[in-house]
C-alpha atoms as one frame of an Amber mdcrd trajectory, in Angstrom:
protein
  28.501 -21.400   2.007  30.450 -18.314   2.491  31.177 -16.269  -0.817  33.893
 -14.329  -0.638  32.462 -11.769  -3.194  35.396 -10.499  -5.084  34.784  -7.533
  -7.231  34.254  -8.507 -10.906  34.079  -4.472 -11.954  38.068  -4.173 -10.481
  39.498  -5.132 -13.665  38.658  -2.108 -15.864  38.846   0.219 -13.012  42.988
  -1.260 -13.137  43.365  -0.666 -16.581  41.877   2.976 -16.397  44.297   3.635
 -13.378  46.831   2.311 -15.393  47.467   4.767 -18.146  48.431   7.160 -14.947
  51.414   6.990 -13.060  49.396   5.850 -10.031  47.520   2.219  -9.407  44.659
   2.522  -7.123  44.082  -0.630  -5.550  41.197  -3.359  -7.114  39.240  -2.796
  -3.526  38.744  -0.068  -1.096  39.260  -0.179   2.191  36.775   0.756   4.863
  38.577   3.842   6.229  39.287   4.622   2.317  35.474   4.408   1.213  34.397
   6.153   4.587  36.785   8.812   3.492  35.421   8.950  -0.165  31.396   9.727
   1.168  32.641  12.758   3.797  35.049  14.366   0.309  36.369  12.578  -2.641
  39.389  15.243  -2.402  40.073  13.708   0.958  40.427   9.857  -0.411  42.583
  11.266  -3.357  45.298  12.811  -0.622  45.375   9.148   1.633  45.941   7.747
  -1.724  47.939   9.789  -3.418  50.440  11.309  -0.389  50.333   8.474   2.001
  53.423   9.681   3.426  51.724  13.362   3.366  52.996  15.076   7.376  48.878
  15.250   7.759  48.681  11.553   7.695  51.555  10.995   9.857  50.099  10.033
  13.256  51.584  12.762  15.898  52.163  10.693  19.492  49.124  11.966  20.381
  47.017  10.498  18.078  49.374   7.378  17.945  48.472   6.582  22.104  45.025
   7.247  20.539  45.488   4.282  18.527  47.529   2.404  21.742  44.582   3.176
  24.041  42.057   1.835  21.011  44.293  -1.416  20.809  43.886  -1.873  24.569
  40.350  -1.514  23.913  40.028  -3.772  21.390  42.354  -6.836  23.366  39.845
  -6.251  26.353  36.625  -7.026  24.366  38.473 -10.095  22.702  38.927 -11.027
  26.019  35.414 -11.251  26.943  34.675 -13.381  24.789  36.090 -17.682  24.519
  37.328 -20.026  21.434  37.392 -16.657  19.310  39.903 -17.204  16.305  42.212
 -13.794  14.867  42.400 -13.967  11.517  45.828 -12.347  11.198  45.987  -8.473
  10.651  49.304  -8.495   8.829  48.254 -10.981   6.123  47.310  -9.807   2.412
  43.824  -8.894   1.900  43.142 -11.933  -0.217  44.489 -14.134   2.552  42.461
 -12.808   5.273  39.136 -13.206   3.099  40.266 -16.727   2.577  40.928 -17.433
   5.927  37.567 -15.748   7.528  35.763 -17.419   4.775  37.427 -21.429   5.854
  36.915 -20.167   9.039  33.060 -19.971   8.976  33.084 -23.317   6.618  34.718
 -24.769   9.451  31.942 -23.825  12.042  34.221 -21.476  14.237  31.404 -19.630
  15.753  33.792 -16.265  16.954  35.665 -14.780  14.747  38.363 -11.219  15.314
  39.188  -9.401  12.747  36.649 -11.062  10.409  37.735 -10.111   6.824  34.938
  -9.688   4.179  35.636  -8.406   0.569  32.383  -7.288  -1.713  31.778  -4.791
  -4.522  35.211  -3.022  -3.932  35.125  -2.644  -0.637  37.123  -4.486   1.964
  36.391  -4.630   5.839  37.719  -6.390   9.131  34.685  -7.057  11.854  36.429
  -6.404  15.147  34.235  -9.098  16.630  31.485 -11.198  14.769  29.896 -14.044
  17.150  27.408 -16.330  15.730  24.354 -16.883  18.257  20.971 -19.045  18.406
  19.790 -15.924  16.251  22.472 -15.461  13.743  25.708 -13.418  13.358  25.744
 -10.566  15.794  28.463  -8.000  14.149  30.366  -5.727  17.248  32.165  -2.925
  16.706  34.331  -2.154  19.241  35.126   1.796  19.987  37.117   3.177  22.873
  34.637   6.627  23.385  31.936   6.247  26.080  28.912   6.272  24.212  27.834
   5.278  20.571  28.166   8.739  18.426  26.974   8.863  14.454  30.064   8.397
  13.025  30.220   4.788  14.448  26.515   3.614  12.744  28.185   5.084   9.534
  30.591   2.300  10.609  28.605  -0.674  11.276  26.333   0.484   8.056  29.043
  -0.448   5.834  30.390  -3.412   7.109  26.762  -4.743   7.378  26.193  -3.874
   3.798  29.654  -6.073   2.724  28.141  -8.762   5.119  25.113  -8.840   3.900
  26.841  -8.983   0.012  29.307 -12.052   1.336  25.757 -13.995   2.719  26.350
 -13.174   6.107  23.431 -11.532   7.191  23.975 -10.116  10.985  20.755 -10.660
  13.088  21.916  -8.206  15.577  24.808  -5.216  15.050  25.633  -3.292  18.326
  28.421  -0.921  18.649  30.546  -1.731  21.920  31.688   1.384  24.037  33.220
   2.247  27.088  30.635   2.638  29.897  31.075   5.981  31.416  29.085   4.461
  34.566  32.521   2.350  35.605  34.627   3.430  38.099  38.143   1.769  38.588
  38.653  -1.025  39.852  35.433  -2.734  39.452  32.332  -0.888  40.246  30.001
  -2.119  37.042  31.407  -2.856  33.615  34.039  -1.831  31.589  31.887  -1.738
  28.656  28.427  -0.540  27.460  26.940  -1.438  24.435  24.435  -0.130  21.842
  21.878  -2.304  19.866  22.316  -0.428  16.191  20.316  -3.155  14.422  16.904
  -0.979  13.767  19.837   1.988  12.939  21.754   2.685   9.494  23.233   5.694
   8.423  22.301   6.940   4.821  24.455   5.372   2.426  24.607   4.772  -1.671
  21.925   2.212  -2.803  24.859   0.602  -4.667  28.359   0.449  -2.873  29.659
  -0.946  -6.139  28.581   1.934  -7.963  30.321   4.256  -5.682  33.366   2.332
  -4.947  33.913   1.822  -8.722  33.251   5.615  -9.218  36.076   6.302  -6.435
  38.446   4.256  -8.439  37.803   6.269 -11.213  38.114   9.508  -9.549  41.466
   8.292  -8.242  42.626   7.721 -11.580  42.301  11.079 -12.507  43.763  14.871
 -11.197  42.698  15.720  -7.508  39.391  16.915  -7.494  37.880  20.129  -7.173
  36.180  20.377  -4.006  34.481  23.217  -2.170  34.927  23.557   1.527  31.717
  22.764   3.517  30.454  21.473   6.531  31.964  17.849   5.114  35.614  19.364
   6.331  34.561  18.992   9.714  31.515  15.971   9.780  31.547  13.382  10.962
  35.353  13.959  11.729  37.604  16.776  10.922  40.042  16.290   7.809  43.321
  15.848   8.596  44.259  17.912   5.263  41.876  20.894   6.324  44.465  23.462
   6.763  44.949  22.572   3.082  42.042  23.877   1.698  41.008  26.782   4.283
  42.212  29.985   3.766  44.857  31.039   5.800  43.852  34.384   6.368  43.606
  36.387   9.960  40.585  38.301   8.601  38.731  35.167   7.480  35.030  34.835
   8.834  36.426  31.656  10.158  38.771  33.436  12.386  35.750  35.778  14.295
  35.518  35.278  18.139  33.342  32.015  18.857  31.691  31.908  15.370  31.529
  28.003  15.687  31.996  25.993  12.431  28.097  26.296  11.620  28.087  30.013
  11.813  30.672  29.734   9.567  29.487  28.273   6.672  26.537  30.026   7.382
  27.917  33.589   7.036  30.055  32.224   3.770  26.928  30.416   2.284  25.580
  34.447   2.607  28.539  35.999   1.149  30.350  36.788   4.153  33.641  35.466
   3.736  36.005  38.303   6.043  35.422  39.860   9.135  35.277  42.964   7.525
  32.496  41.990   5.421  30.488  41.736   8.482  27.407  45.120   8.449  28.338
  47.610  11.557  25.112  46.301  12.859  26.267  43.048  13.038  25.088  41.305
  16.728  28.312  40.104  18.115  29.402  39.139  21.408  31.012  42.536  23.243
  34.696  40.566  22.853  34.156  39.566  18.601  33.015  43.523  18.505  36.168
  44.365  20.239  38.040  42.022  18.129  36.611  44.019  14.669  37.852  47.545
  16.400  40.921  45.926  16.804  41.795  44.155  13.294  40.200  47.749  12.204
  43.292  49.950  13.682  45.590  47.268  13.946  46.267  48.041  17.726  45.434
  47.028  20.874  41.646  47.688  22.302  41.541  48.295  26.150  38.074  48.542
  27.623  38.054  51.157  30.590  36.507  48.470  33.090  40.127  46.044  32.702
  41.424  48.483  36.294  37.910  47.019  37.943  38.135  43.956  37.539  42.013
  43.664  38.031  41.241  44.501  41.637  40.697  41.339  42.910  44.450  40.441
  42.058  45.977  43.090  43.687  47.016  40.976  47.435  50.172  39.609  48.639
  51.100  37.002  48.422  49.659  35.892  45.661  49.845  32.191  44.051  49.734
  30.875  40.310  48.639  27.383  39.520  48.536  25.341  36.418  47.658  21.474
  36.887  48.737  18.812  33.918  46.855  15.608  33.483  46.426  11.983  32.641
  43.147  10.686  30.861  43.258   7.127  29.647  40.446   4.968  28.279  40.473
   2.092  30.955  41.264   3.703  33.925  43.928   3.688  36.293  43.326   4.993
  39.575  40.467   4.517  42.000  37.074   6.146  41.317  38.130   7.008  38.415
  35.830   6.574  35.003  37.098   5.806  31.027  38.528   8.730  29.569  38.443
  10.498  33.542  40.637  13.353  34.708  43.428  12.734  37.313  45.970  15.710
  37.991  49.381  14.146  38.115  51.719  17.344  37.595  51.763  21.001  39.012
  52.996  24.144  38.782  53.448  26.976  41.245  54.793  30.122  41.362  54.053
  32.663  44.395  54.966  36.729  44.455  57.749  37.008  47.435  56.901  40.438
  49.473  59.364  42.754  48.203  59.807  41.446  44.702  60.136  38.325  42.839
  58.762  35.289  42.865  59.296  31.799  44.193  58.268  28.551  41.890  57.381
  24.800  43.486  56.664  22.173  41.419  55.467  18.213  41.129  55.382  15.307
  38.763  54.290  12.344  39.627  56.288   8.600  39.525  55.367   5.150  39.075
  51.909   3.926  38.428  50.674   4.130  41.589  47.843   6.877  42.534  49.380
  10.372  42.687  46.827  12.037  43.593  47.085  11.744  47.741  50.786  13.112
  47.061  49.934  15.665  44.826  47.304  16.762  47.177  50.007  17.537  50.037
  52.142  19.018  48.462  49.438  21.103  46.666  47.849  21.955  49.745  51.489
  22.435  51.734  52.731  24.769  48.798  49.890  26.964  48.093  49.377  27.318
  51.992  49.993  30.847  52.649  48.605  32.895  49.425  45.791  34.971  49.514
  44.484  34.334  46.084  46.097  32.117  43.633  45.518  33.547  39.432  44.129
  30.528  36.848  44.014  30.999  33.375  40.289  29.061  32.841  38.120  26.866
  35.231  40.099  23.796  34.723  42.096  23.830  38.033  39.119  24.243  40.127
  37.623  21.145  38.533  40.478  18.977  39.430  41.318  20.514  42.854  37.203
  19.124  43.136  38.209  15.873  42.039  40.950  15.788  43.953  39.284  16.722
  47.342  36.539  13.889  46.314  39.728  11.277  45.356  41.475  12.356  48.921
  38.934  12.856  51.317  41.737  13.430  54.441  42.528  16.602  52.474  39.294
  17.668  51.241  38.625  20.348  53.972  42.062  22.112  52.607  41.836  21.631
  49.035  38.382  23.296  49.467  39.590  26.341  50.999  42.155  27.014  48.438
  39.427  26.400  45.544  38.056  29.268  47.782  41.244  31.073  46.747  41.389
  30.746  42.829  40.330  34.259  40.664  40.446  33.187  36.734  42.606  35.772
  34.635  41.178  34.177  31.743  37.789  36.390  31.975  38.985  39.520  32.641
  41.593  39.150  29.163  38.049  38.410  27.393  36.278  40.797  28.558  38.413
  43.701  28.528  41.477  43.541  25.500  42.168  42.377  22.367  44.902  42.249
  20.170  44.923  41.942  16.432  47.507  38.290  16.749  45.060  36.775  19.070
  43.668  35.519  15.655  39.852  34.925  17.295  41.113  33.385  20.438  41.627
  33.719  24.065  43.828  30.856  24.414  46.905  31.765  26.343  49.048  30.531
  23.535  47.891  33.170  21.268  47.698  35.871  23.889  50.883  35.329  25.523
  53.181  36.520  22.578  50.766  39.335  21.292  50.797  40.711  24.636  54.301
  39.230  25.877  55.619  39.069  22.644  59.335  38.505  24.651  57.714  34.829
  25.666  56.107  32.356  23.796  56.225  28.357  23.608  58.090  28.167  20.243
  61.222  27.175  22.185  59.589  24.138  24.323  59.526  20.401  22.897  56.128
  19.901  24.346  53.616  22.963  23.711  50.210  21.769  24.579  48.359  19.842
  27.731  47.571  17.334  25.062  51.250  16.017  24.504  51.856  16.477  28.218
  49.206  14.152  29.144  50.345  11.575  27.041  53.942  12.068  27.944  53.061
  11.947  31.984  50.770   8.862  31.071  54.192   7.201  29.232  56.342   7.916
  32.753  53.839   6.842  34.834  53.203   3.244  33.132  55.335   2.275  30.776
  58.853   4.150  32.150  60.312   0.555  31.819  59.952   0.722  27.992  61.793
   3.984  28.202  65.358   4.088  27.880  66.650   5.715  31.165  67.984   9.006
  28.964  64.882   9.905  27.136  63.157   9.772  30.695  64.978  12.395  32.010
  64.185  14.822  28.965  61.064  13.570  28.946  60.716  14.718  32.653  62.481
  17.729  32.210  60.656  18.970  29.153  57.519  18.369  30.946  58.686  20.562
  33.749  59.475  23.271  31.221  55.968  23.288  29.632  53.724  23.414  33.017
  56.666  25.941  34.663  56.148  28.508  31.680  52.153  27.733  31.912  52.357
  29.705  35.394  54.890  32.571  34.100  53.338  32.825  31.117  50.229  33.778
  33.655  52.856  35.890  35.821  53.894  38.301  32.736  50.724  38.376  31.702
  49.431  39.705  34.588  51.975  41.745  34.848  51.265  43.382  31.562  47.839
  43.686  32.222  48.872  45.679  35.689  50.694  48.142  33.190  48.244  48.797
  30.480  46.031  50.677  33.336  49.066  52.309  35.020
């Protein structure tokens, strides 16, 4: 017989919470514990500023969750005579319910609730077998990481507490093998059942103990590798200094490095000995936040001699990416240009700007090619900022093999800016990056993105992805600014590269 396994230690943990202003709940959620082990501070925000901006899902992360939903209705799918124990239901219900359930002999179960030692949990899919309960968890990534065996550990601990021992816990993925429409299977899956992340002896204990921490002021925690493992916190910015001449803030110190030079005493740039091995650009970057000025290396008139043809071309692609693909060929979480940019110098002065977004759901990519192909044509070079448009002019030549023969010849044509910034300047506001966000205004400072709704490739993706397939959803208004702000962003993408340029050209002059 299923037992439920309500906490008996909730009580005083209520009472405690009590003689505060704020009532932590009797139980825990699984989210709320996970949250807890990586920093108590963290599980005192969620529960103390639910409504805090960090916790506010951005659309971004909310088609995160969309996409994970999809995910999730696709597995159910798989499987026959599974019964959803309703999401929306109390906490108490949904133990109930799972628990009849199971008395009942219903052998698949959704959204399985289980409640034990303070901690709740839902099972996304729990299917009992000659063997015993196998335990899924369902993740839209393409391969099993850490963070999900952390996952599975504690809901097989509240299982196991509740007298349902899982035989067999597997974490179900996307399979990065599957290419749209139906070449393999959607999903993968990984047999965790010999695996469990480390975890309290006693997930009473510790609940009980978070309870009481909640009760109480926010704790005091230091910063550590736990702001960034095994996700980052949404409330980092919080709790990291905000300060341009932060160790943090070096040229591609990484997050290890980090904590590495802090753990050593190194907590600013400047603390950093003169015989400190850095990469040429983080040296360049301490001789600038030194004078407070621009550093020019004397090679940046070398290397901008492979710009310096007519016509030349500027390109900036914008994507989709979705977690069960779309298009043909393509893979979960795959690459498919759907929007362009172009703006070409005119002989004499000036430039001329082309431009494409792609409508309706079907494949883009054949019309993006031609008029790719048609507008780029008669350049002689055409400026990037980063490698990413001669990956997807690849996939594009490998997704439209009629055009392959020209799309190759203008990959033949692309010469990166981005290197020849790194290698050769650096301004103080570039605040340890080479992004052209941050370079564009410290070098531009006439042009930024401050004035544009959407202001990263991010947001555009998921915006394209929202015309392309669910435009219908979409009153006929927003659609147009939709489609015109998402001209605006990938249009100052290519001037942004134009000025820059430009102001590169002068700096030797």
């Amino acid at each position: 017989m299923l037992n439920p396994c309500k906490d008996q230690s909730g009580t005083a943990a209520f009472r405690l919470a009590s003689l505060d202003s704020f009532t932590p709940t009797l139980s825990l959620s699984k989210s709320d514990f996970l949250a807890g082990l990586q920093c108590p501070k963290l599980l005192w925000l969620r529960q103390h500023e639910p409504e805090a901006p960090e916790l506010q899902p951005d659309r971004v992360l909310q088609d995160l969750f969309d996409q994970g939903r999809q995910v999730g209705e696709l597995a159910r799918a798989r499987l026959t005579d599974g019964i959803l124990i309703p999401q929306e239901a109390s906490r108490d219900t949904r133990v109930r319910l799972t628990a009849e359930a199971i008395a009942e002999g219903h052998t698949t179960l959704f959204e399985g609730a289980f409640e034990s030692n303070g901690v709740f949990v839902a099972t996304d899919l729990l299917v009992k077998r000659d063997e015993g309960w196998q335990l899924i968890e369902v993740k839209s990534a393409s391969s099993c990481k850490e963070e999900h065996i952390l996952d599975t550990t504690v809901q097989r601990r509240v299982l196991e507490s509740c007298g349902v021992t899982p035989a067999r816990v597997e974490v179900m993925h996307l399979n990065k093998d599957f290419e749209h429409p139906d070449t393999g299977d959607l999903f993968g899956a990984t047999d965790v059942t010999q695996t469990e992340s480390p975890l309290p002896v006693d997930l009473g204990e510790t609940a009980t103990r978070f309870r009481h921490m909640l009760a109480g002021p926010m704790p005091d925690v230091e910063i550590g590798a736990h702001c960034n493992e095994p996700r980052e916190c949404p409330f980092h910015d919080r709790c990291w200094p905000n300060d341009e001449g932060h160790i943090s803030r070096l040229y591609n110190v990484g997050k290890v490095k980090t904590l590495q030079y802090m753990a050593a005493g190194v907590h600013r740039i400047d603390d950093l000995p003169p015989n400190a091995k850095l990469p040429h650009a983080a040296q360049r970057q301490r001789r600038a936040m030194a004078t407070g000025t621009l550093v020019v290396e004397p090679g940046l008139a070398r290397d901008l001699e492979a710009f310096a043809v007519e016509p030349l071309g500027f390109l900036d692609f914008e994507t989709i990416s979705r977690a069960v693909p779309v298009w043909p060929g393509m893979s979960p979480w795959g690459q498919a240009a759907a929007q362009f940019s172009y703006h070409e110098s005119i002989p004499g002065g000036g430039y001329r700007h082309q431009q494409f977004l792609a409508e309706g759901p079907a494949d883009a990519r054949p019309r993006i090619a031609e008029r790719l192909v048609e507008a780029t044509q008669h350049a002689r070079r055409v400026v990037t900022y980063s490698a990413f448009e001669k990956t997807q002019i690849r996939a594009l030549a490998r997704a439209v093999p009629t055009l392959a023969g020209e799309l190759l010849e203008l990959e033949e044509k692309l010469v990166d800016l981005l290197p020849v910034v790194r290698n050769n300047v650096y301004h103080p506001k570039f605040h340890g990056s080479f992004s052209i966000k941050f370079v564009l205004p410290a070098m531009v400072p006439d042009l930024d993105y401050t004035d544009l709704v959407i202001v990263n490739g991010l947001l555009a993706s998921v915006e394209i992805a929202r015309l392309l397939f669910v435009a219908d959803r979409i009153p006929a208004a927003e659609r147009d600014r939709v489609r015109q702000d998402l001209y605006a962003y990938c249009q100052r993408d290519t001037w942004a590269t134009v000025r820059l340029l430009e102001e590169l050209r002068r700096l030797v002059t």
